[in-house]
C-alpha positions as CSV (number, residue, x, y, z in Angstrom):
1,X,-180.0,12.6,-9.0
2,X,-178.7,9.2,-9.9
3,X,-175.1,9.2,-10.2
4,X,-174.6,6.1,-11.6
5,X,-173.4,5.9,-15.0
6,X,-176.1,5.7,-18.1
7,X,-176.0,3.2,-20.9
8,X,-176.0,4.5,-23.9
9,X,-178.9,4.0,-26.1
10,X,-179.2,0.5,-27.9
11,X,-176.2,-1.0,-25.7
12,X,-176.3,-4.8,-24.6
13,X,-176.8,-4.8,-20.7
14,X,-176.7,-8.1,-18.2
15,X,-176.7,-8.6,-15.0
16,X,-174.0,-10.8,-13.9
17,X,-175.4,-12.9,-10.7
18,X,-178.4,-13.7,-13.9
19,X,-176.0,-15.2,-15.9
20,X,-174.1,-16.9,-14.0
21,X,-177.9,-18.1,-12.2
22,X,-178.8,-19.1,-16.3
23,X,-175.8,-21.5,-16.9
24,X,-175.0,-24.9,-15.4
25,X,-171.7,-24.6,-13.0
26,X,-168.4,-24.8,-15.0
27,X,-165.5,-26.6,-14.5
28,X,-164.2,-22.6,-13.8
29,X,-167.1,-22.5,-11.4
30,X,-165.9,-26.3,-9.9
31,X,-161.8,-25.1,-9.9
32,X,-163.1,-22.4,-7.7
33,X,-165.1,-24.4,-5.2
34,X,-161.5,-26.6,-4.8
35,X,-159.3,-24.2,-4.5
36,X,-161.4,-22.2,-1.8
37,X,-162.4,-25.9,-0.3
38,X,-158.4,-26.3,0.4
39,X,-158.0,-23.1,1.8
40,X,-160.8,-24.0,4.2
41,X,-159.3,-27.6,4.7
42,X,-156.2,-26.1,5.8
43,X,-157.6,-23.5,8.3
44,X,-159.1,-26.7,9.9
45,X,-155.6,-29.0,9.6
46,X,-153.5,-26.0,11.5
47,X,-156.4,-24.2,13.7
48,X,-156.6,-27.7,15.4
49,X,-153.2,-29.0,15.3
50,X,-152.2,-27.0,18.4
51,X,-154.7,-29.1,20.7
52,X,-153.5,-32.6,19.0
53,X,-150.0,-31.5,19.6
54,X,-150.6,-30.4,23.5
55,X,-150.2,-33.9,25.4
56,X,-146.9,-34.3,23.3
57,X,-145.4,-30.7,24.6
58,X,-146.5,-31.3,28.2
59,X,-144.5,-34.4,28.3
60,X,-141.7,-33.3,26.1
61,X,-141.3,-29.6,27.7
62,X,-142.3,-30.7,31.0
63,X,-145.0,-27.8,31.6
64,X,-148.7,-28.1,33.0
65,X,-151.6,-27.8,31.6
66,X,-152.6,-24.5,33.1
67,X,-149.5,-23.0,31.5
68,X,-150.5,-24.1,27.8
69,X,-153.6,-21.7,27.6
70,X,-151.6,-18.9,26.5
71,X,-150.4,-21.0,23.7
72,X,-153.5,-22.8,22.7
73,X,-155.0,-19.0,22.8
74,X,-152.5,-17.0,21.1
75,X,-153.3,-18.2,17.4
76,X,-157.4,-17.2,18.1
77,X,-156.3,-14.1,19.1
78,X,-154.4,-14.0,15.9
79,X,-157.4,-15.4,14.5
80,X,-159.6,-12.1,15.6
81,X,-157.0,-9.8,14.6
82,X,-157.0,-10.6,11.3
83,X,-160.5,-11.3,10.1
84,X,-161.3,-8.2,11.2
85,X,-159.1,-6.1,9.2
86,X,-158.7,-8.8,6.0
87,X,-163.2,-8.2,5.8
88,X,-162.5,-4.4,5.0
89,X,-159.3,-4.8,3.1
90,X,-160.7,-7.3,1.0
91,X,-164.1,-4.9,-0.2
92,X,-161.5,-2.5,-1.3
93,X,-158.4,-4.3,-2.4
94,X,-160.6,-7.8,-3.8
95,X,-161.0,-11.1,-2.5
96,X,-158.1,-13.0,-4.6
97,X,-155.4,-10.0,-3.4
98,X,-155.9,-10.6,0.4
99,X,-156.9,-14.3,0.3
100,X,-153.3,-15.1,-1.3
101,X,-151.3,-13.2,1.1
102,X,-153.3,-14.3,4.1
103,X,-152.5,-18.3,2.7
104,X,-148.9,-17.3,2.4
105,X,-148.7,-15.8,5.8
106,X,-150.2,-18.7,7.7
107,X,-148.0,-21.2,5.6
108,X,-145.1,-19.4,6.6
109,X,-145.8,-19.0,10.2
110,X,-147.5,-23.1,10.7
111,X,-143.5,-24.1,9.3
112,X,-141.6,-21.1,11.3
113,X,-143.8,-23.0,14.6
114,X,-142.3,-26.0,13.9
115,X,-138.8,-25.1,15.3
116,X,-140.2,-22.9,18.1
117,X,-137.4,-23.4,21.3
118,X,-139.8,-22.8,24.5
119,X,-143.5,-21.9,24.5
120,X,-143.1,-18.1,24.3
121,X,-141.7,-18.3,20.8
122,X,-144.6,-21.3,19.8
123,X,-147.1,-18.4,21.2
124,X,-145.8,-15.8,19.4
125,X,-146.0,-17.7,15.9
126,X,-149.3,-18.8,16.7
127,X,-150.2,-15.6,16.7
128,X,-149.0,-15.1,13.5
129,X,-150.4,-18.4,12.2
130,X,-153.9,-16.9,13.3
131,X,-153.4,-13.8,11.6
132,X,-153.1,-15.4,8.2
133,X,-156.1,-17.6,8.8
134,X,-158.3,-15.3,10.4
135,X,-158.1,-13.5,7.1
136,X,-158.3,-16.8,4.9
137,X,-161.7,-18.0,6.0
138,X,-164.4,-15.2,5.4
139,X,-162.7,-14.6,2.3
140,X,-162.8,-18.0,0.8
141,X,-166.3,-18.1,1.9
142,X,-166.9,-14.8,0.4
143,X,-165.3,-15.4,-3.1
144,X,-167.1,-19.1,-3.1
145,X,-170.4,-17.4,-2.7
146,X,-169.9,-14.7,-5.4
147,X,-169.5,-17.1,-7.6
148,X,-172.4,-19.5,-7.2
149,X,-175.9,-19.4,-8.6
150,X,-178.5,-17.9,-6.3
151,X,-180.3,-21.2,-6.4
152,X,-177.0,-23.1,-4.4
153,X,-175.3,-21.0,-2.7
154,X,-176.0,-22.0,0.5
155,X,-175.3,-26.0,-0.7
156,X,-172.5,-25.3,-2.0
157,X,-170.8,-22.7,0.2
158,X,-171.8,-25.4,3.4
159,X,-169.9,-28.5,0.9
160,X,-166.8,-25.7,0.5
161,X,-166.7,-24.7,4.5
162,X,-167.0,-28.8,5.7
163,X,-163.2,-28.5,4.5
164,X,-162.5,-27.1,7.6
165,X,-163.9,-29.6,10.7
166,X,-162.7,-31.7,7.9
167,X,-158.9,-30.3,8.0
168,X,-159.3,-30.3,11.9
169,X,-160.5,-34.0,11.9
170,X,-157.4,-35.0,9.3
171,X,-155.4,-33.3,12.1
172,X,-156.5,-35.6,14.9
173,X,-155.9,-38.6,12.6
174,X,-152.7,-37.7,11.0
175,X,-151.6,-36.5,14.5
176,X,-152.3,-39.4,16.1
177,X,-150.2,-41.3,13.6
178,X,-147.1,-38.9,13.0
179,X,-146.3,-38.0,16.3
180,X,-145.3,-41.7,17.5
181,X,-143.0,-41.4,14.9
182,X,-141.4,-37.9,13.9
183,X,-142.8,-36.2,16.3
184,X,-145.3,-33.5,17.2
185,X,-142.6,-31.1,14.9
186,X,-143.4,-33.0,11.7
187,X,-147.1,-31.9,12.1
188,X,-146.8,-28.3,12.1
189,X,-143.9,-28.7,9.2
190,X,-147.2,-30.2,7.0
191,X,-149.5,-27.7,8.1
192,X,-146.6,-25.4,6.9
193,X,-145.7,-26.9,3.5
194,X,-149.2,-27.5,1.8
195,X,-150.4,-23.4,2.3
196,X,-147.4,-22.7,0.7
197,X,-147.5,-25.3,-2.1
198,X,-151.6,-24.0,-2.7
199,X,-150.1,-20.0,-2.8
200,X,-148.6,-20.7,-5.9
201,X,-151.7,-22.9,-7.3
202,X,-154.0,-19.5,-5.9
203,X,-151.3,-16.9,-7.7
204,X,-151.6,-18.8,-11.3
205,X,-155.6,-19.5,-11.3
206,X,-157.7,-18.4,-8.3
207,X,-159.8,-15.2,-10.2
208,X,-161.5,-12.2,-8.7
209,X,-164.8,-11.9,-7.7
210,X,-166.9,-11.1,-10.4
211,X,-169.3,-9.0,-8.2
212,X,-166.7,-7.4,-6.9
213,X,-165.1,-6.2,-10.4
214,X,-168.5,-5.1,-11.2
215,X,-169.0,-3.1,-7.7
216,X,-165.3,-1.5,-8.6
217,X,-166.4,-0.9,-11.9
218,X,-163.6,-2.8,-13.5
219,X,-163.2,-2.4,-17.4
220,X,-166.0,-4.5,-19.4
221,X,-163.0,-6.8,-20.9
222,X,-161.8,-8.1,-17.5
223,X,-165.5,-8.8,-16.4
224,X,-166.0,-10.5,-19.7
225,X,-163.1,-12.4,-19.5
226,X,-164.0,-13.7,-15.6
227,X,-167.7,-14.4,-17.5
228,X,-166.5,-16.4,-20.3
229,X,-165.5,-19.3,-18.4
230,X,-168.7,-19.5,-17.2
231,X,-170.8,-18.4,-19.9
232,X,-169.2,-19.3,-23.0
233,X,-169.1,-17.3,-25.7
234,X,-172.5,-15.6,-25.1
235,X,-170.3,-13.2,-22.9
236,X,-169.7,-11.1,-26.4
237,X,-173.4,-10.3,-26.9
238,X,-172.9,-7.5,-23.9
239,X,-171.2,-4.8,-23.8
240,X,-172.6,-3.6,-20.0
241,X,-172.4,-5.8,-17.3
242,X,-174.6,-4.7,-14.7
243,X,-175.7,-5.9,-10.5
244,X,-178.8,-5.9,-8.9
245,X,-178.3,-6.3,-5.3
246,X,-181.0,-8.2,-3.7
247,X,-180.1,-6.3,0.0
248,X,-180.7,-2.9,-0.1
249,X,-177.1,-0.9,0.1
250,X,-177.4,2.1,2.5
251,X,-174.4,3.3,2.5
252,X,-171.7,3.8,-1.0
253,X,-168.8,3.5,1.0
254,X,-169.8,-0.2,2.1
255,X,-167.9,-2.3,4.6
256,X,-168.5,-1.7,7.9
257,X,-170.5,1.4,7.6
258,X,-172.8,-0.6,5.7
259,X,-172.7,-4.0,8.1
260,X,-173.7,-1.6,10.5
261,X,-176.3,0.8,8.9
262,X,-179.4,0.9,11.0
263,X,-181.2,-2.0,8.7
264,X,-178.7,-4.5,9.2
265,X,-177.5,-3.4,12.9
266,X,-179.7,-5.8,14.9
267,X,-179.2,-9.0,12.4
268,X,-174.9,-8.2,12.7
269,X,-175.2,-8.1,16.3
270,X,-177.4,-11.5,16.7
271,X,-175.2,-13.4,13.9
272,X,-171.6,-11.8,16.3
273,X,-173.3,-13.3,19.0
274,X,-174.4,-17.0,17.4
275,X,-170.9,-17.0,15.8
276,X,-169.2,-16.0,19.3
277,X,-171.3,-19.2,20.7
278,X,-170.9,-21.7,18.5
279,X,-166.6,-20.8,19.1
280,X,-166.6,-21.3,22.9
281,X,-167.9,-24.2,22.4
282,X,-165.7,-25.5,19.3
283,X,-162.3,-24.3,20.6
284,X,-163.4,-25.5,24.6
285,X,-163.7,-28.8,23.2
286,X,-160.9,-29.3,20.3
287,X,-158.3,-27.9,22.0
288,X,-159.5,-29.6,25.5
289,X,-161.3,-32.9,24.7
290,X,-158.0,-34.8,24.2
291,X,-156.8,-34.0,28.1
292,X,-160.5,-34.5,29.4
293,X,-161.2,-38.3,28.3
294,X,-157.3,-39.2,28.9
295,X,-157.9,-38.0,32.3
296,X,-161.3,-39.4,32.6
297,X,-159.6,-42.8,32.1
298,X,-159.0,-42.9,28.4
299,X,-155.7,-44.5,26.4
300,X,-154.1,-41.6,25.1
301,X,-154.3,-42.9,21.6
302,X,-158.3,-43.4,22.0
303,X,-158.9,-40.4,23.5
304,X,-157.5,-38.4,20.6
305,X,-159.2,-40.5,18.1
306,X,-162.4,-40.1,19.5
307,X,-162.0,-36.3,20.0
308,X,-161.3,-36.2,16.6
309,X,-164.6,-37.1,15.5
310,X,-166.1,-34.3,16.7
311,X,-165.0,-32.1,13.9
312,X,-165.7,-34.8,11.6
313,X,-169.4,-34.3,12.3
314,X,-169.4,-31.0,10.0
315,X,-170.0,-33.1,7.1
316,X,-173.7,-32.5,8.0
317,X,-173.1,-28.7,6.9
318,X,-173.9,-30.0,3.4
319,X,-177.1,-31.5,4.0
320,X,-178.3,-28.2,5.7
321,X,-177.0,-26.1,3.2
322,X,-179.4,-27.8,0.9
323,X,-182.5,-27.4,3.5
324,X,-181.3,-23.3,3.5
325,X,-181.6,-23.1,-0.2
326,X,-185.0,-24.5,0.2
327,X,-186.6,-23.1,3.8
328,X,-186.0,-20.4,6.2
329,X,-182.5,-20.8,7.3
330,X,-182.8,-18.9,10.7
331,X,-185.5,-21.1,11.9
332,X,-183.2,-24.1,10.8
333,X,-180.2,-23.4,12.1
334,X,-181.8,-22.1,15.7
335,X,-182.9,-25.9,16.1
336,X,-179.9,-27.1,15.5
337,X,-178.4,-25.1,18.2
338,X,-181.0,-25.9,20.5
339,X,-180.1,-29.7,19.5
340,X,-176.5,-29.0,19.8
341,X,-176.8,-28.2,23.9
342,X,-178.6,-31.1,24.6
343,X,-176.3,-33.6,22.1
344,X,-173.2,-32.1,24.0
345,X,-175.0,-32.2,27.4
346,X,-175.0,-36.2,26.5
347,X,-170.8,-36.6,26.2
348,X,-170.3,-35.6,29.8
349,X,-173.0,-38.8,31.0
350,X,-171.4,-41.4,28.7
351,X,-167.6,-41.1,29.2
352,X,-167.7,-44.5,30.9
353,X,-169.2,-46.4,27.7
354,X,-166.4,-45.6,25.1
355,X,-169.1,-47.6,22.6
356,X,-172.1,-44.8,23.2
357,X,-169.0,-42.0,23.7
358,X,-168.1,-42.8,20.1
359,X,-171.5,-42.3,19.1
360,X,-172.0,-39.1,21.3
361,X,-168.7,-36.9,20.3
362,X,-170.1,-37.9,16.6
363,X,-173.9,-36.6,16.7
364,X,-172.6,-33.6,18.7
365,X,-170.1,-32.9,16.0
366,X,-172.2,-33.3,13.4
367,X,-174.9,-30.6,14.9
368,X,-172.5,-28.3,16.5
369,X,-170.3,-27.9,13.5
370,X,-173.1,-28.2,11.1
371,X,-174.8,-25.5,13.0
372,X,-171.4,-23.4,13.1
373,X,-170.6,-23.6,9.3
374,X,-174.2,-22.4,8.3
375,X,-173.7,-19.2,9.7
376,X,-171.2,-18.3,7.4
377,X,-174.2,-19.2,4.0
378,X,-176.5,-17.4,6.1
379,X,-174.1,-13.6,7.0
380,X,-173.0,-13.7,3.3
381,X,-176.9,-13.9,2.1
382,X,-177.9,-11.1,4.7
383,X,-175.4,-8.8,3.2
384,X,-175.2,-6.9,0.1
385,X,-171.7,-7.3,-2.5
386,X,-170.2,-3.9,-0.9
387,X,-170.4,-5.0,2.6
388,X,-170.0,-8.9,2.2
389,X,-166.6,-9.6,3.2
390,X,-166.6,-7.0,6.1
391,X,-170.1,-8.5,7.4
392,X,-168.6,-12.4,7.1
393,X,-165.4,-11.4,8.5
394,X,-166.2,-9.2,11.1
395,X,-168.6,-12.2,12.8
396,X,-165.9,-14.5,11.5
397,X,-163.6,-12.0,14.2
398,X,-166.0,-11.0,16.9
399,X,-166.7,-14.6,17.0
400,X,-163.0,-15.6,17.4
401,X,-163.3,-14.0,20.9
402,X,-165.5,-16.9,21.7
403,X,-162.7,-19.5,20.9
404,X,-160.6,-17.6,23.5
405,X,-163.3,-17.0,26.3
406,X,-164.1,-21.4,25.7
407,X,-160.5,-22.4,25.6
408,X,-160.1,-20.0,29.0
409,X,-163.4,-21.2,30.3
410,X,-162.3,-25.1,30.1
411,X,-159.1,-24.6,31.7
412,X,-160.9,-23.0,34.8
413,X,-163.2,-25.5,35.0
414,X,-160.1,-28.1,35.0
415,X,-158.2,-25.9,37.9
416,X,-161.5,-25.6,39.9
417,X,-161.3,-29.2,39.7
418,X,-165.3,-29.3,38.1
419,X,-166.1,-33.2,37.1
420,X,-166.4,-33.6,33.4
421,X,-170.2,-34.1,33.5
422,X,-170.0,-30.5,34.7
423,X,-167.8,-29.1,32.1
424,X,-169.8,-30.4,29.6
425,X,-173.2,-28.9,30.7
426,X,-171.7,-25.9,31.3
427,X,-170.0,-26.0,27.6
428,X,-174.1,-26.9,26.5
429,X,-175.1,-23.9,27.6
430,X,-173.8,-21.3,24.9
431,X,-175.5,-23.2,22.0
432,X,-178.8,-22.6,23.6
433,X,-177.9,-18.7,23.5
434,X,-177.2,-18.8,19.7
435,X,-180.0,-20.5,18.7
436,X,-181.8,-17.6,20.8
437,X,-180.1,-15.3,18.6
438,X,-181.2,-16.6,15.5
439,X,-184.4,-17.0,16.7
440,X,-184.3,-13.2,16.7
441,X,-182.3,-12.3,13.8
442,X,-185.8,-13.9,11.9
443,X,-187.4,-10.8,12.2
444,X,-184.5,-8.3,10.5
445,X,-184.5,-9.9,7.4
446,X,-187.7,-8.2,6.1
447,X,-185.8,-4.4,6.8
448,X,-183.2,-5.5,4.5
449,X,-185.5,-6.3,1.4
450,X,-185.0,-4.4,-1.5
451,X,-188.7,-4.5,-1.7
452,X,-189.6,-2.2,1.0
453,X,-186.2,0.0,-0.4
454,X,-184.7,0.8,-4.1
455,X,-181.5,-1.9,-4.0
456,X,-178.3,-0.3,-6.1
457,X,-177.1,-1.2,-9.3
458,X,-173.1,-1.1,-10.2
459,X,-172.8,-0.5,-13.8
460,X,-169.7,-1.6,-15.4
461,X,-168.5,0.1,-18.4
């Protein structure tokens, strides 16, 4: 028997991912793409300010390199921590709730860092700093993609997550700038100050999911009112808001029992592994890149400038986003994996001609981080609105191990001495592995089409 509730004869039913596929985005629609674009932005700014930062504390607090991997690791294990618990919390609390308090908490934490005395007490705030931003990032990517029409979502969910090689790349710039001058303190106080400054934009205007009120089964008034900046007026011809899942829901009690129900157990475990890949490689190079090409012969200044136009390249995430809404994204994003290895392969051959270098650290950028970004589209289309923040977040977290295995793995290449041609084909090696996953997450997709099963329906009333 079905237990969901029955409409009463005559009422005025819509679905609420139709209407919202029917209009043209709002300005409501646009507010929420900026807000969640900042967010994003300022993951990048303080996820990467710790690498920028690192030639200016081994000179300042007289330590080696060796003995900043505990530091430059502390905030990724922060980062696991808590977009792995923030997924689940947010399918029951709501996307706005958590995402607000995770902003706040990283804010906090990014200014407390500032004033850090030795590198024990800068470890244990990074931790904290990852904490909040582990939870910030599937959830902005969540929310964004619950509100945008079927038809863009992958566009515009890419645009909204090139805020954060973005925020990384404004890191290397700014860094490079500010540090000469107020030193590396004054770049943790501004990764401190403008999370705080956007928690009390996100308190007075960021809104709850609309799928997710629906799934909650939220009173019709609140869902309306979430509608009516996006629909108009037309939002008072229904009095039942209704959603059609276009995954098929296994389980009721959604979030992880439902990433993991026996349809969607394979795809999970290939995107965790993809997502792990494409982190050893991101974190193995921003945090490293810096020391490598100053030690390769490199003026300090130049070699952080050119290392930070490898997060730039994410930009590219929008033009793929684009190709996802329009071909099979798994295929897609597998070759650009496979072209990531050999583009990063190319870095470690060219360190000797800065003029191909530049060019290099660019095109790898642009593929790696395109690649990366993509996967977050492509885990929030594979799951359905009950599981959707626990399936982003949880690869968002399993793949936050990677950023700690690369950031280990390139400081034991560095003590065992390894040339950096070596470094970087090793580091080439883990983007060929995740575009093997994809390659074989292809074939799940079908198992989760509502077409071979009856997909759920939350009725709200």
């Amino acid at each position: 028997m079905d237990p969901r509730p029955i409409a009463p004869a005559g009422a005025r039913t819509v679905d609420v991912q139709r209407l919202i596929d029917d209009h043209p985005l709002s300005g409501w629609q646009w507010l929420v793409f900026a807000m969640c674009f900042l967010i994003v932005l300022l993951d990048g700014f303080d996820t990467a300010a710790i690498g920028y930062i690192a030639p200016s504390l081994i000179k300042e607090w007289g330590v080696t390199k060796p003995m900043l991997g505990p530091v430059l690791s502390a905030a990724l294990f922060g980062l696991a921590a808590g977009a792995l618990s923030a997924g689940p919390a947010a399918d029951r609390l709501g996307r706005k709730r958590v995402l607000t308090i995770a902003v706040l908490v990283f804010g906090l934490a990014s200014l407390a860092s500032a004033f850090a005395a030795d590198l024990s007490q800068l470890a244990t705030l990074r931790f904290i700093t990852g904490l909040g931003l582990g939870a910030a990032m599937p959830n902005a990517v969540t929310l964004m993609s619950e509100y945008c029409p079927t038809s863009r979502r992958s566009t515009l969910t890419n645009l909204m997550f090139c805020g954060f090689p973005l925020g990384a790349a404004c890191g290397g710039f700014l860094a490079a700038w500010m540090i000469p001058q107020w030193g590396w303190r004054s770049v943790l106080v501004l990764g401190g100050i403008a999370p705080l400054l956007l928690t009390l934009v996100m308190v007075a205007l960021l809104p709850e999911s609309v799928r997710f009120l629906v799934t909650r089964r939220q009173s019709v008034e609140r869902i309306r009112a979430a509608l009516a900046r996006i629909a108009g007026a037309r939002v008072h011809d229904y009095d039942r808001f209704t959603l059609s899942e276009t995954r098929v829901v296994t389980n009721e009690r959604g979030g992880l029992a439902q990433v993991l129900a026996r349809p969607y157990r394979l795809g999970t475990l290939m995107l965790w592994t993809a997502y792990f890949m494409g982190l050893v490689i991101f974190y193995g190079l921003i945090n490293w890149m810096p020391l490598l090409l100053k030690e390769a012969g490199l003026e300090p200044r130049t070699a952080t400038l050119i290392s930070a136009l490898f997060p730039l390249g994410g930009i590219g995430a929008v033009f793929f986003g684009w190709l996802m809404d329009r071909f099979e994204p798994n295929r897609l994003l597998a070759l650009g994996w496979a072209l990531t290895s050999v583009a990063i392969f190319s870095i470690g051959q060219l360190v000797g001609q800065v003029g191909l270098l530049v060019v290099s650290v660019f095109l790898a950028g642009v593929l790696m981080n395109t690649s990366q970004s993509s996967l977050a589209p492509l885990a929030a289309a594979f799951y359905p609105t009950n599981g959707r923040a626990t399936g982003v977040a949880w690869m968002m977290g399993v793949g936050r191990f990677g950023g700690i295995a690369g950031s280990f793995l390139v400081a034991q290449l560095n003590l065992m001495q390894a040339s950096i041609g070596t470094v970087f084909t090793v580091v080439a090696i883990p983007a060929l592995i995740a575009a093997a996953a994809l390659w074989v997450k292809r074939g799940t997709d079908r198992a989760t089409d509502p077409d071979d099963e009856p997909a759920a329906s939350a009725l709200a009333h």
